[in-house]
Backbone bond lengths (Angstrom), bond angles and torsions (degrees), N, CA, C in turn:
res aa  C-N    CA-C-N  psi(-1)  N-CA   C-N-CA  omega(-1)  CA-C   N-CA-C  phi
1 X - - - 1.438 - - 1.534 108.87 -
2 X 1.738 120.60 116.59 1.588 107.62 170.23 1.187 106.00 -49.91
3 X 1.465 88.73 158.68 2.085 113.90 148.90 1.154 111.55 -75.46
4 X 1.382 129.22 144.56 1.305 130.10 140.22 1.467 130.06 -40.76
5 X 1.114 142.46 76.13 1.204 164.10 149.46 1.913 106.04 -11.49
6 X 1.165 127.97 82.01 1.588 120.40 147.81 1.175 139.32 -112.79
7 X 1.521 98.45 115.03 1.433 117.04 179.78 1.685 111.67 -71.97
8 X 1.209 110.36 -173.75 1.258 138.11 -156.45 1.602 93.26 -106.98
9 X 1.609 130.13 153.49 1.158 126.72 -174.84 1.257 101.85 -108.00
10 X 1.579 118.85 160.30 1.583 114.38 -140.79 1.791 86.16 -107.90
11 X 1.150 122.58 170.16 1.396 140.23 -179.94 1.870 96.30 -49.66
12 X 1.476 111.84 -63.45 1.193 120.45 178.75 1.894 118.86 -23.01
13 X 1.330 88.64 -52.48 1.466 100.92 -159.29 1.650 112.35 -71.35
14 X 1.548 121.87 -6.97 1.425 122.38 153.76 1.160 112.64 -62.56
15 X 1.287 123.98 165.74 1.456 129.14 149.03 1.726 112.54 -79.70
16 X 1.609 114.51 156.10 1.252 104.77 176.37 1.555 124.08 -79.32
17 X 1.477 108.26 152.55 1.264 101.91 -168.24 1.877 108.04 -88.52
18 X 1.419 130.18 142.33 1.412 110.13 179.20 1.399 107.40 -84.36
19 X 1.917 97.08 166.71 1.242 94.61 177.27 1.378 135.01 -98.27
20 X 0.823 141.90 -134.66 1.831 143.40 135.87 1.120 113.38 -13.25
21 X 1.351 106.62 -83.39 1.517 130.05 -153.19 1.391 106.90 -63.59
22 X 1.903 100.15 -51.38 1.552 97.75 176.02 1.606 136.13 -71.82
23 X 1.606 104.26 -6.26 1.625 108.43 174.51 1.550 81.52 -83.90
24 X 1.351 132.35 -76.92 1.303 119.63 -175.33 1.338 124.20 8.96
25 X 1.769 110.21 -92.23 1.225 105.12 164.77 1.769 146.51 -58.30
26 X 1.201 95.03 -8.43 1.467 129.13 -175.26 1.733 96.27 -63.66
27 X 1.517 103.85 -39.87 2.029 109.42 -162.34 1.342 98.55 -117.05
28 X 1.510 110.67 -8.31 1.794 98.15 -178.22 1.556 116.81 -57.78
29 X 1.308 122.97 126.40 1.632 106.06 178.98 1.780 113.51 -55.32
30 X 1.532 83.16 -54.03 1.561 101.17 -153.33 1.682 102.06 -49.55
31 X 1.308 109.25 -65.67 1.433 113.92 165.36 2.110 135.25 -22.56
32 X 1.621 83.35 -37.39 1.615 98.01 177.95 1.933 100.12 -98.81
33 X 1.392 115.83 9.90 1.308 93.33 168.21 1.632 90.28 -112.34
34 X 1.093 117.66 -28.88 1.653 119.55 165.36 1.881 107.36 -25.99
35 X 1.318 93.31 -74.74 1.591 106.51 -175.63 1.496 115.31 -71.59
36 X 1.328 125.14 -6.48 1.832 121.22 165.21 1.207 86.17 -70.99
37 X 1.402 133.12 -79.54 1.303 135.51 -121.68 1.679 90.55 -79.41
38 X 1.513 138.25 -40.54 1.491 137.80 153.14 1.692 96.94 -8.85
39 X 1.628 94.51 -90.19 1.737 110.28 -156.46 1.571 111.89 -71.40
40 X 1.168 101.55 2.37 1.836 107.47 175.62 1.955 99.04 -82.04
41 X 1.402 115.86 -61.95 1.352 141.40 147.16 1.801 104.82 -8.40
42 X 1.099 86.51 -73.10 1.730 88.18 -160.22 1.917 97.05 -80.08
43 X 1.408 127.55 -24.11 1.410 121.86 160.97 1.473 111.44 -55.86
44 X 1.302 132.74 -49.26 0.983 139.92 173.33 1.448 119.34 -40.76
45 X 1.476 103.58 -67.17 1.427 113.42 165.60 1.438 139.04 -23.06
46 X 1.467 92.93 -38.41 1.689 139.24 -157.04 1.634 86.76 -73.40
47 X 1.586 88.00 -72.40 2.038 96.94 -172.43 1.293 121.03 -76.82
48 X 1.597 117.38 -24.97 0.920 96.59 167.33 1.862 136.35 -76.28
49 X 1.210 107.95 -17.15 1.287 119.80 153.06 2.058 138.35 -55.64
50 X 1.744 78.34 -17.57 1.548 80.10 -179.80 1.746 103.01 -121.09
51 X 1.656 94.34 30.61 1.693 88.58 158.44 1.350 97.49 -138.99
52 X 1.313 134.25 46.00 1.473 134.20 151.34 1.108 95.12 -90.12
């Protein structure tokens, strides 16, 4: 009868960790009100196009 065999989990199987740059922008305010008001914009766009 085998053994159960457990290995070790491979590098892959983490998620990646971010770096610098990306917590950076990750906590910048100014930047994340940059990008609401973007995807608020282009939602808008969205509906207002599908009530002409």
């Amino acid at each position: 009868m085998p053994k159960n065999i457990v290995r070790a989990y491979y590098d892959e199987s983490y998620p990646p960790v971010p770096d610098k740059r990306t917590l950076f922008w990750r906590k910048n305010i100014i930047w994340q009100a940059v990008r609401f008001v973007y995807l608020n914009l282009k939602i808008m766009r969205i509906i207002v196009g599908g009530h002409s």
